[in-house]
C-alpha positions as CSV (number, residue, x, y, z in Angstrom):
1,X,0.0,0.0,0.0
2,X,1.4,3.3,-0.9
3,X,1.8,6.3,0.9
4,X,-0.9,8.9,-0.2
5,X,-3.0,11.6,1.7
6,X,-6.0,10.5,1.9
7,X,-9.7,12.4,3.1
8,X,-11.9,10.2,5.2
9,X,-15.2,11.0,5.0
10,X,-17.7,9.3,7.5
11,X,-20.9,7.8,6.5
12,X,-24.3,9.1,9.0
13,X,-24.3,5.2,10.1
14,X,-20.8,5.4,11.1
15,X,-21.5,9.3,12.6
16,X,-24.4,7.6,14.9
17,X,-22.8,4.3,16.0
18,X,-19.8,6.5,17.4
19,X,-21.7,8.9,19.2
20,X,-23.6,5.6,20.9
21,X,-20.1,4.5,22.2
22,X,-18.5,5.7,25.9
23,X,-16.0,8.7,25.1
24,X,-12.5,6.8,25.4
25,X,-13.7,4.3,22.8
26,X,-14.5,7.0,20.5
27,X,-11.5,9.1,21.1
28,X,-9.5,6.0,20.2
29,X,-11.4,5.0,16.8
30,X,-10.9,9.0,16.2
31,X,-7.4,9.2,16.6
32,X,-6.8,6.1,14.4
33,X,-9.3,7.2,11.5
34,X,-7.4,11.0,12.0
35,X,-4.1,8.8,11.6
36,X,-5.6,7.2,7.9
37,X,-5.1,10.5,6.6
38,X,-1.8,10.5,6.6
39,X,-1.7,6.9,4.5
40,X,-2.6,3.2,5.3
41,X,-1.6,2.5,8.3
42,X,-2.3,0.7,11.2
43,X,-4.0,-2.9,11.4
44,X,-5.8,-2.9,8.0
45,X,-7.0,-5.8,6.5
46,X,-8.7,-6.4,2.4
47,X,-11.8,-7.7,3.2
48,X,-12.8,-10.9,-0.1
49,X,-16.1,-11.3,-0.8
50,X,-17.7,-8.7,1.5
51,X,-18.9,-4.8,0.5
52,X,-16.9,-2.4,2.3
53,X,-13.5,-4.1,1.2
54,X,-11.6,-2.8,4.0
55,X,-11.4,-3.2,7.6
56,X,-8.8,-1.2,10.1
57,X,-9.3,-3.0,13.9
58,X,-8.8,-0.8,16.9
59,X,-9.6,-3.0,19.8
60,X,-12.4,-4.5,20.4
61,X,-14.1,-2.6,17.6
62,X,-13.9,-2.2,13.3
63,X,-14.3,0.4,11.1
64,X,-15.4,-0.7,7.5
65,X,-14.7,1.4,4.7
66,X,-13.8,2.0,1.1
67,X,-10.8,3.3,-0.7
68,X,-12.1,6.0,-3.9
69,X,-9.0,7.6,-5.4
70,X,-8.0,10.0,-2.1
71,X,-11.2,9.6,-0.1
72,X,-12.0,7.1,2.8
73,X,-15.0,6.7,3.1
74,X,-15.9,5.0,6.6
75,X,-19.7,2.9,6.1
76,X,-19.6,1.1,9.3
77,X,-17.9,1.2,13.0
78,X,-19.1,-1.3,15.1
79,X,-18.3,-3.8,17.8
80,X,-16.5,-6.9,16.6
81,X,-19.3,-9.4,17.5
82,X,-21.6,-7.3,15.5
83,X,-19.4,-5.9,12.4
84,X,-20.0,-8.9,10.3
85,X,-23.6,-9.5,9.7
């Protein structure tokens, strides 16, 4: 993965799922998406056969989301137990 600056755009279902979490948790899937800007880093993994193709972990939650051209854009932050379905 190369190193571009990238804009990461949340999604409303992504905007309401992290305002439902305790702060800390929030703060922490914050920093990391604030940290995608910069390029692809952290614990990312390409999703096969599943729509968003991406997945970056930051603890016990995921954050789904789709590379187009310079934007990230973020569908889905849930709970692991949950991010699958």
């Amino acid at each position: 993965m190369e190193q571009l600056m990238y804009f990461v755009e949340l999604m409303p279902k992504a905007i309401k799922y992290l305002k439902s979490l305790p702060k800390p948790e929030a703060q922490k899937i914050i920093v990391k998406l604030q940290s995608l800007e910069n390029g692809l880093t952290g614990d990312i993994k390409k999703l096969t056969n599943f729509s968003p193709e991406y997945r970056l972990r930051v603890g016990n939650y995921r954050v789904l989301f789709e590379i187009e051209g310079s934007k990230i854009a973020v569908y889905r932050v849930k709970h692991r137990k949950e991010v699958y379905t």
